[in-house]
C-alpha positions as CSV (number, residue, x, y, z in Angstrom):
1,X,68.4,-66.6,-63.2
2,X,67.4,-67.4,-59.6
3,X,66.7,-63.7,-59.0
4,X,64.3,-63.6,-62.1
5,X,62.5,-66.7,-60.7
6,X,62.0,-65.5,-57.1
7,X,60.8,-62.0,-58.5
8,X,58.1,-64.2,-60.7
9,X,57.0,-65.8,-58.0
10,X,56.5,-63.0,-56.1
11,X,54.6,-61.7,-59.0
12,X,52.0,-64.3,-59.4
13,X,51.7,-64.4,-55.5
14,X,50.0,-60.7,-55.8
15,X,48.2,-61.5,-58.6
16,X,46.6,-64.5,-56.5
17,X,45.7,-62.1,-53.7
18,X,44.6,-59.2,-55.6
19,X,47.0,-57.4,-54.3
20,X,49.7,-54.5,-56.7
21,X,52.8,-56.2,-57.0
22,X,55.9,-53.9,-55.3
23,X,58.4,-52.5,-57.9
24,X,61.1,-53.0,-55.9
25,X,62.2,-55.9,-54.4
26,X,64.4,-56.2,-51.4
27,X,67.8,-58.4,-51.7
28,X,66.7,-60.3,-48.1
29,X,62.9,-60.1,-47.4
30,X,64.0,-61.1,-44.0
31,X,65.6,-57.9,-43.3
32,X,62.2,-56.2,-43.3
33,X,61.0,-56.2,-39.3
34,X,57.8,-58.6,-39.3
35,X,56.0,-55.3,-37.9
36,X,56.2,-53.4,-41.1
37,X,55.5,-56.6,-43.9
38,X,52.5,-55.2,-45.9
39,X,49.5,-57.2,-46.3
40,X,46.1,-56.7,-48.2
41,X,44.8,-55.9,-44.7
42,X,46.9,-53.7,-43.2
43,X,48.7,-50.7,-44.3
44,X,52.3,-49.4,-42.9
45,X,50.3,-46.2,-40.8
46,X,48.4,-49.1,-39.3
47,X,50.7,-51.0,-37.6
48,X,53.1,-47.8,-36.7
49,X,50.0,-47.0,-34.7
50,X,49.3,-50.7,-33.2
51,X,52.8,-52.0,-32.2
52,X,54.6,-50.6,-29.5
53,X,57.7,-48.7,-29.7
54,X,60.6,-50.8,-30.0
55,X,64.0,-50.1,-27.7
56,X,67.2,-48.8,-28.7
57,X,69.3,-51.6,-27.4
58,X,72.8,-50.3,-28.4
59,X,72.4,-46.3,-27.3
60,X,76.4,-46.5,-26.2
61,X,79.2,-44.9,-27.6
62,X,82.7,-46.0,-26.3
63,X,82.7,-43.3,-24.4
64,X,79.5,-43.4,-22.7
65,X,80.1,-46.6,-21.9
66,X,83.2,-45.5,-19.8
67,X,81.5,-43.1,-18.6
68,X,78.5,-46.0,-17.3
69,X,82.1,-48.4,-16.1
70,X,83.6,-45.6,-14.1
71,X,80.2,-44.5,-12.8
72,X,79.5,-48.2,-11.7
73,X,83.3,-49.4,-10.3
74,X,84.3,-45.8,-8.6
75,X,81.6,-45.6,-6.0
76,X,81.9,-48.0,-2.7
77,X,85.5,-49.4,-3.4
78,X,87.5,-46.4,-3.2
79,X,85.5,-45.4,0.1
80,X,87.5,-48.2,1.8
81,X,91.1,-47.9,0.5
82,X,92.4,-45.3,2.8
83,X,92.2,-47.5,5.9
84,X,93.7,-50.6,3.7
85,X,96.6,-48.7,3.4
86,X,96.1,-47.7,7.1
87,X,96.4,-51.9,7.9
88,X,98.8,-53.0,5.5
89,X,101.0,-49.9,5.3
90,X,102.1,-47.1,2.3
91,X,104.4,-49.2,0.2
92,X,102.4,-52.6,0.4
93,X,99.2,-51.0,-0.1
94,X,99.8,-48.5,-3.0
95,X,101.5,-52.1,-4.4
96,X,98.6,-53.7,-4.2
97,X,96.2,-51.6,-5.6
98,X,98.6,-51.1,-9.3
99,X,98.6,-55.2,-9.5
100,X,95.2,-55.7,-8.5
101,X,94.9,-53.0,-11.3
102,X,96.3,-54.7,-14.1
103,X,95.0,-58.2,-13.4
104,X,91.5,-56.6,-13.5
105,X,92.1,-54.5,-16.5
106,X,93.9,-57.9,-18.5
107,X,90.9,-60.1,-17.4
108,X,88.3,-57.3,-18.7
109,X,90.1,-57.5,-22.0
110,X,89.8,-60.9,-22.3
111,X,85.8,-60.1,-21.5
112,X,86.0,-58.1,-24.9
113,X,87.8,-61.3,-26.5
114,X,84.9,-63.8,-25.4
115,X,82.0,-61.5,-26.5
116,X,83.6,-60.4,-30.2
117,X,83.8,-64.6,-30.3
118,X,80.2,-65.2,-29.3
119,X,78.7,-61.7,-29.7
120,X,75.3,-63.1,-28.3
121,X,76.5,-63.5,-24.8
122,X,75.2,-61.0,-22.2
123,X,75.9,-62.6,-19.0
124,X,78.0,-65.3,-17.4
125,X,75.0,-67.9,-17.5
126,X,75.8,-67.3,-21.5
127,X,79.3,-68.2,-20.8
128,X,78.9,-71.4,-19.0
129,X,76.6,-72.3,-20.8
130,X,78.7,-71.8,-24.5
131,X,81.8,-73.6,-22.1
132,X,79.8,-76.3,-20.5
133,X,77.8,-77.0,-24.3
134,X,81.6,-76.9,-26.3
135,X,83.2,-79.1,-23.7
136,X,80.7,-81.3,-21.9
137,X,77.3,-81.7,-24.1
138,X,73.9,-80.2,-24.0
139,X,73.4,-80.9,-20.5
140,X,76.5,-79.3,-18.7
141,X,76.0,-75.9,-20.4
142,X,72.3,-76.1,-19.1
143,X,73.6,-76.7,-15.5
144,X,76.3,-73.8,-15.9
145,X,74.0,-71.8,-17.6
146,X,71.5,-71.5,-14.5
147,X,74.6,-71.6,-12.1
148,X,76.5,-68.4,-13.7
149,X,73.9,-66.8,-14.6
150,X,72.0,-66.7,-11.1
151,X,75.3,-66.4,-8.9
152,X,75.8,-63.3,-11.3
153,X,72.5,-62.1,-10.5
154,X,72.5,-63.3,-6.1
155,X,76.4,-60.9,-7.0
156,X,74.9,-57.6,-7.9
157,X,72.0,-57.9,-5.3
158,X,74.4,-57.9,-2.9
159,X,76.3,-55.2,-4.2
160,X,72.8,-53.1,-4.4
161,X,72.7,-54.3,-0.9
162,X,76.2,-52.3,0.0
163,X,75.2,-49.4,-2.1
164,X,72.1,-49.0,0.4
165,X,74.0,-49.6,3.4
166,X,76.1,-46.6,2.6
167,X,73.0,-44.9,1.6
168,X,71.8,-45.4,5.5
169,X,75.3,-44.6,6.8
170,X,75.0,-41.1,4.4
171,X,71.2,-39.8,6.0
172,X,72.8,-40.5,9.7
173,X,75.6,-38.2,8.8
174,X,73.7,-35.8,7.1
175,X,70.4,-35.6,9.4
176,X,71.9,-35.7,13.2
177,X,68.1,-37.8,13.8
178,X,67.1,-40.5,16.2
179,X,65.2,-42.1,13.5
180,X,65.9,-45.9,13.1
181,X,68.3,-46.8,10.5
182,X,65.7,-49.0,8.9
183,X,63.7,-46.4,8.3
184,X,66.6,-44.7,6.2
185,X,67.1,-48.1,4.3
186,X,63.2,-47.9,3.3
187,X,63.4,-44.1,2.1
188,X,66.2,-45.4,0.1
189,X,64.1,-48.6,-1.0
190,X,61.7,-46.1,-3.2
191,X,64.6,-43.7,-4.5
192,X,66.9,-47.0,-5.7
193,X,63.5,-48.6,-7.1
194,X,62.2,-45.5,-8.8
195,X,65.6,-44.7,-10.4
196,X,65.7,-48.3,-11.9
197,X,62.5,-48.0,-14.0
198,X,64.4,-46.8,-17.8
199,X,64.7,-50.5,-19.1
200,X,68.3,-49.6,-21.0
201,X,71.4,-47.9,-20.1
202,X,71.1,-44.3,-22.3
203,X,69.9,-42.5,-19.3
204,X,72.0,-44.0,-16.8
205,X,74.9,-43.0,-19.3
206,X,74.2,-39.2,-18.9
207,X,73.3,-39.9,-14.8
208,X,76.2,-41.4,-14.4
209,X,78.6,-38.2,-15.8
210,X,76.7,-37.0,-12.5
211,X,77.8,-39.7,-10.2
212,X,81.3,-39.5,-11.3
213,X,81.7,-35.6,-10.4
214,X,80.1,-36.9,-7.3
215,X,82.0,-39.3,-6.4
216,X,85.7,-37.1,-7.5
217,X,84.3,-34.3,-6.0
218,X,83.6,-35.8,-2.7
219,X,86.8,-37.6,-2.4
220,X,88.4,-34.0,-3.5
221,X,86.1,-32.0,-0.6
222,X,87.6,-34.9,1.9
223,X,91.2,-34.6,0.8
224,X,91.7,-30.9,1.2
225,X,89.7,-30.6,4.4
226,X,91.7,-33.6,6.2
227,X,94.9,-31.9,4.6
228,X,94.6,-28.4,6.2
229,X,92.7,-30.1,9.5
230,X,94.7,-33.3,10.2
231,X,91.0,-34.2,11.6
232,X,92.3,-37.3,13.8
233,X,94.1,-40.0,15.3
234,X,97.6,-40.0,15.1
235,X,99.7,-38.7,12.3
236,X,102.6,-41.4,12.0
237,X,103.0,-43.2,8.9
238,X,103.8,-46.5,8.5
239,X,105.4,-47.6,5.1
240,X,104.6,-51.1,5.9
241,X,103.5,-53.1,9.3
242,X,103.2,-56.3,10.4
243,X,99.7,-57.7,11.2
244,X,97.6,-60.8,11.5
245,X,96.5,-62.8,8.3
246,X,92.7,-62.0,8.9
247,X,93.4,-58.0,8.9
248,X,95.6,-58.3,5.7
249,X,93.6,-60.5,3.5
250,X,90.8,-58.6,4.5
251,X,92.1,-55.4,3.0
252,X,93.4,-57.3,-0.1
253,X,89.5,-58.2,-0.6
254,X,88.7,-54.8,0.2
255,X,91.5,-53.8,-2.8
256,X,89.7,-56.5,-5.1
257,X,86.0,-55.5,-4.7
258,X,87.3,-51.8,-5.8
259,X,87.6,-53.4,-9.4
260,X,85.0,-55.3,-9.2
261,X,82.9,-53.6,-12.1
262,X,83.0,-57.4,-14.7
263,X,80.0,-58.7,-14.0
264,X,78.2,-55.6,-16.1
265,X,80.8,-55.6,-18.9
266,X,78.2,-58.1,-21.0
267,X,75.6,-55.6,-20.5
268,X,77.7,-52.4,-21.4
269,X,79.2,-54.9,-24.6
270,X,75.8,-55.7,-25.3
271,X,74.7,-52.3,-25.3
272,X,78.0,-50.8,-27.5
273,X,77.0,-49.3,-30.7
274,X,80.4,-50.1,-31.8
275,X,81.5,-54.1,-30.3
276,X,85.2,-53.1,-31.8
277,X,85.5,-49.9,-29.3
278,X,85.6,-52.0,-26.1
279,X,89.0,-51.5,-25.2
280,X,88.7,-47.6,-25.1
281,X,86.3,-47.6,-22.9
282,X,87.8,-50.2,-20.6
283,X,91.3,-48.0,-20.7
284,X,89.4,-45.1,-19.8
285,X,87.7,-46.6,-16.8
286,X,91.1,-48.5,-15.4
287,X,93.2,-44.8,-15.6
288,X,90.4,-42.7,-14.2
289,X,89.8,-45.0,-11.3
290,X,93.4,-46.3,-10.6
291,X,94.5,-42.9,-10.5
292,X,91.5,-41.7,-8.3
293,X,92.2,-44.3,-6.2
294,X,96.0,-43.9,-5.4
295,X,95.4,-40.2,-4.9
296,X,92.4,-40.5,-2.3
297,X,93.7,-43.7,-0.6
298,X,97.7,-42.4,-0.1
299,X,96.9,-38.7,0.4
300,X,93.5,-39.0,3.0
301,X,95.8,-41.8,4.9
302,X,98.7,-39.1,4.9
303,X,96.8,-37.0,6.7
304,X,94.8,-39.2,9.0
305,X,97.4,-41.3,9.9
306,X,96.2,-45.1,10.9
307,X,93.0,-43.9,12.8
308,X,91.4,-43.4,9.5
309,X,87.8,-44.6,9.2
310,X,86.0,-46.6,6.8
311,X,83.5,-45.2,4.3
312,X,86.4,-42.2,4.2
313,X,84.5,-39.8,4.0
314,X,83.8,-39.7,7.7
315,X,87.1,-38.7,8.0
316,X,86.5,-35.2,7.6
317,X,87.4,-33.1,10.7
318,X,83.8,-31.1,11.3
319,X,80.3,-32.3,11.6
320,X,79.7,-29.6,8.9
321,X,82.3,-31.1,6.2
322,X,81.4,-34.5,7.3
323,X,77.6,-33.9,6.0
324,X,78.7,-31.3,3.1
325,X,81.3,-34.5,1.9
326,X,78.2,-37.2,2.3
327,X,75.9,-34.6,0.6
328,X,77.9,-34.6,-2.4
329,X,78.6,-38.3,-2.5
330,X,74.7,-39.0,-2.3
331,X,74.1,-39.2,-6.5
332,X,77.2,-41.8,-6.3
333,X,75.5,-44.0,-3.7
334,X,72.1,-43.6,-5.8
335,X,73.4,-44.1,-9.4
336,X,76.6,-46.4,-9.0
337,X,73.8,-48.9,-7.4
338,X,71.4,-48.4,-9.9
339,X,73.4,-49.5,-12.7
340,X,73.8,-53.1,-11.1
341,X,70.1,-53.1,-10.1
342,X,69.8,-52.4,-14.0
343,X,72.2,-55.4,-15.2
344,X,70.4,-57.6,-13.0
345,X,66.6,-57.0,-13.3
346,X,68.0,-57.0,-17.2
347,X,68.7,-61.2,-17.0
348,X,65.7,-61.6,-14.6
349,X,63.5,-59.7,-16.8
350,X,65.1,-61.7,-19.9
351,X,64.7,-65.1,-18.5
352,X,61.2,-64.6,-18.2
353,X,60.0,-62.7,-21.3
354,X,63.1,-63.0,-23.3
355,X,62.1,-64.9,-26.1
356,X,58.8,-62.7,-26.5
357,X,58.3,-59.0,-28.5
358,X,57.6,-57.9,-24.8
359,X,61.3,-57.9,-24.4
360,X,62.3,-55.9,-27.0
361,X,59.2,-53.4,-27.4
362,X,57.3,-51.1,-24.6
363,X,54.1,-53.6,-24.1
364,X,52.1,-53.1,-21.3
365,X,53.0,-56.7,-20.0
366,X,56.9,-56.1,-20.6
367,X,56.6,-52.7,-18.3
368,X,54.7,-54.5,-15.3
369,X,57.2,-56.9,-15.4
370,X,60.4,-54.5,-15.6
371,X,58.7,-52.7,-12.3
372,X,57.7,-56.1,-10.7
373,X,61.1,-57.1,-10.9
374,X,62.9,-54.5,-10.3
375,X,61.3,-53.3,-6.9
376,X,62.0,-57.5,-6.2
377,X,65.6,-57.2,-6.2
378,X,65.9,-54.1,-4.3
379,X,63.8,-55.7,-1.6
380,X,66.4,-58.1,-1.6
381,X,69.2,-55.9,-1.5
382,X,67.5,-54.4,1.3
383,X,67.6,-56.9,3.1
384,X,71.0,-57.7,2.9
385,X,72.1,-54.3,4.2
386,X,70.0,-54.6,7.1
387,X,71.6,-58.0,7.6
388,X,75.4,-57.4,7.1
389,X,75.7,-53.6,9.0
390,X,79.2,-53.3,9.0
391,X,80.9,-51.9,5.6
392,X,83.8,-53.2,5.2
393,X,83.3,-56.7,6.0
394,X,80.2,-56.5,4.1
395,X,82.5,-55.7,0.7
396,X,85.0,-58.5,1.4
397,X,81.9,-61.0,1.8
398,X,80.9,-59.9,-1.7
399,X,84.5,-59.7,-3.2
400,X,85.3,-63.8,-1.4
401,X,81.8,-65.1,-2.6
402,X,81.5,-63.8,-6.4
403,X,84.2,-61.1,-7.3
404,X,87.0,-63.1,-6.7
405,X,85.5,-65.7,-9.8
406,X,83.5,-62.8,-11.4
407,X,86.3,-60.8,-12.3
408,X,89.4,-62.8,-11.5
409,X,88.8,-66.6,-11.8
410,X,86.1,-67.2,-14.9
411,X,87.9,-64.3,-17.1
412,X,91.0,-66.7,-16.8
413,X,89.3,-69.9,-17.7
414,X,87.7,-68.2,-20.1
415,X,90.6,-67.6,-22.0
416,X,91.7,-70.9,-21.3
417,X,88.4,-72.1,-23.0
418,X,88.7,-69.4,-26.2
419,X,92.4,-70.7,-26.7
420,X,92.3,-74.6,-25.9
421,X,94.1,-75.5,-29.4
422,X,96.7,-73.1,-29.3
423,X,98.5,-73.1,-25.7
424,X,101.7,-73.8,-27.0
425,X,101.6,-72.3,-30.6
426,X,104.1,-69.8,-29.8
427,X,105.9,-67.7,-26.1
428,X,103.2,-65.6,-26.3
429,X,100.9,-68.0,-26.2
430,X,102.4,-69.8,-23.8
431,X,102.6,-66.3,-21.6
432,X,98.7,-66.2,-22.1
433,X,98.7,-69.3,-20.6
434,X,101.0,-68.6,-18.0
435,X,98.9,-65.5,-17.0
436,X,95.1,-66.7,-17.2
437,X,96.6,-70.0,-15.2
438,X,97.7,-67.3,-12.7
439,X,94.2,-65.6,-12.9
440,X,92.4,-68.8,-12.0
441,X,94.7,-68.8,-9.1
442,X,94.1,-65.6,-7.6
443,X,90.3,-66.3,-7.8
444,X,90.7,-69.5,-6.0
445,X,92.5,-67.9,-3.0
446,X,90.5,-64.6,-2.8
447,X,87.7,-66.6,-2.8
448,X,88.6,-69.8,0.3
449,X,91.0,-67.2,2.4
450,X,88.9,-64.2,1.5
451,X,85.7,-66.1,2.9
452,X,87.4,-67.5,5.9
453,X,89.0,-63.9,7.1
454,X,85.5,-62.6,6.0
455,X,84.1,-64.4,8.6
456,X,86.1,-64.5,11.3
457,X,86.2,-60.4,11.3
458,X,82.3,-60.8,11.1
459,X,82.3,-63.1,14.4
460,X,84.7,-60.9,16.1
461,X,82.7,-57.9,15.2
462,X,80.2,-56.8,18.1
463,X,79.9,-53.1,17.5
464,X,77.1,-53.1,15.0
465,X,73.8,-55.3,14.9
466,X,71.7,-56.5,12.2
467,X,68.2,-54.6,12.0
468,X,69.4,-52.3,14.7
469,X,68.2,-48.6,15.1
């Protein structure tokens, strides 16, 4: 009956505007993009040829998108790890990394858990802003909402900002030159910029299958030439050793930021064609780069002994392997770093033209703005590596400040949040809660001790100089 009287209507409304009525009528008129509704004006050809092309915003398969996640996390991390295990010993180190492992793999599933609940969230401004709205009112999930979101966005610039600092560290290595190290870090400006530009993730999917054999085959060139060479230093190993607090947090930060890849999970979600096949792609990336990193950390310390140096791929014994190594590594550096850049140009871009067609279509306005702020936040991040020179206290600055609540702390209040009603409904729940209570833990102390050891390395660092040549 209803269906008769709506199929009338529409009747008499073309009979009003002189206008055929369709034989066939849709079962949701609101299913039919507003591009494409035909008029007594225009005509389907028409408008193909006057609106721009829309994006493919879900080009990821599972697989690519492990392929994006192990692309993005296996880049700067495992370049410290040998010398962790060089401060805190074999058997504390290789301990380390496995439960830094699983709490990072458990808190990216509970990523998956959040976004199948609230499938619009793409960043963690979405998730304080959903948690401060559900718990506090209108307001507080405004306030969380800018908060997250931006300390998400100030997160990855930094992280851009490492990525170029080891792009300078690679062009010494490779060119033998005099030229200022600046200049280096404004070469690699244009090369990060440029390679930002595709507005989704499809191409950095197939780029990054190249940054992952770049990344295992550098660590693979390193640990067979420092296995026949025994490059330097001395060759004892120690399976643990006693140190001062600064030097051991600091390499438990360095262990963090390895698995640091959570803040682009909304963005690779976001961009799944298939929401349900997030855990596939999050167990591929935790085996390939757990195992990766045992292997490169445990066997290039083996053979280096405690001298080893941080990036470790310096550790090479010739000048010739040492640039061959960094040569390979280079579409790592580039790529790994690009993926953030593209996560968070992604939330600047949306705040400003997300509730517009430029946001979801190639317009003329929408592509300024993508290259306007993309070349912003690399300008940034340029500045931050110019700023922080040294590498490995430059990681743990980024793990205390953001990682540590990025992928440790707001996962386990997240879950916390998801579950509020049910904490006791059962052992397993109450192990849940036992475990994210634990999360929110870890964040808290990475974050206060991780800062303060951060800093006092920093201070008692005088062998490199901001802006120097």
């Amino acid at each position: 009956m209803g269906r008769g009287i709506r199929e009338k209507s529409s009747v008499s409304g073309d009979l009003e505007t002189g206008s055929k009525p369709s034989t066939h009528v849709s079962k949701d008129d609101s299913d039919v993009p507003p591009a494409y509704r035909a008029d007594d004006t225009k005509t389907a050809n028409s408008v193909n040829q006057e609106e721009p092309a829309e994006l493919n915003l879900t080009p990821l398969t599972w697989w690519k998108a492990g392929i994006v996640l192990v692309a993005e996390t296996v880049s700067l991390g495992i370049l410290s790890l040998p010398s962790v295990i060089a401060s805190l010993g074999l058997a504390p180190g290789i301990v380390l990394i496995v439960f830094i492992a699983i709490l990072s793999g458990y808190s990216g599933l509970v990523f998956g858990e959040f976004c199948m609940r609230y499938p619009e969230i793409e960043s963690f401004g979405g998730v304080g802003e959903v948690m401060g709205r559900t718990l506090s009112g209108p307001a507080a999930g405004l306030i969380l909402k800018e908060f997250m979101g931006w300390c998400q966005v100030i997160f990855q610039i930094f992280v851009m900002g490492s990525h170029m600092l080891t792009w300078t560290i690679a062009l010494n290595t490779l060119t033998d030159s005099s030229q200022c190290t600046v200049m280096w870090a404004g070469v690699g400006l244009v090369i990060f910029w440029v390679c930002n530009l595709p507005r989704n993730l499809n191409v950095a999917s197939y780029l990054s299958v190249v940054s992952s054999l770049s990344i295992f085959s550098a660590v693979i060139v390193t640990i067979v030439d420092v296995a026949i060479e025994k490059p330097i230093g001395s060759t004892s190993i120690d399976v643990a050793r006693q140190m001062g607090f600064t030097g051991a947090f600091l390499s438990v930060t360095n262990i963090a930021i390895a698995f640091c890849a959570h803040s682009c999970f909304f963005s690779v979600i976001s961009e799944l064609r298939i929401k349900t096949d997030w855990p596939k792609a999050l167990v591929m990336l935790q085996v390939l780069d757990t195992s990766l990193y045992l292997v490169a950390a445990v066997v290039i310390y083996v053979y280096v002994g405690p001298d080893v140096p941080s990036p470790a791929l310096s550790a090479a014994g010739s000048e010739v392997m040492k640039k061959v190594i960094w040569g390979i590594a280079l579409p790592t550096i580039v790529i790994a770093g690009v993926i953030y850049g593209h996560v968070a140009a992604k939330y600047v871009f949306g705040r400003i033209l997300g509730r517009t067609k430029h946001f979801t279509q190639r317009t003329m306005l929408g592509n300024v703005a993508w290259v306007l702020v993309s070349l912003s936040i690399w300008l940034l991040a340029f500045v931050i590596s110019q700023s922080i020179p040294v590498f490995n206290s430059l990681l743990s600055l980024i793990c205390a400040l953001f990682a540590s609540w990025f992928s440790y702390g707001i996962p386990g209040l997240m879950w916390l949040f998801l579950y509020r009603d049910e904490w006791f409904k059962d052992w397993k729940m109450m192990v849940g809660l036992a475990s994210n209570i634990f999360l929110v833990i870890v964040g808290i102390m990475l974050c206060a001790l991780g800062l303060w050891s951060t800093v006092a390395s920093l201070s008692s660092n005088s062998s490199s100089q901001p802006w120097s040549c």
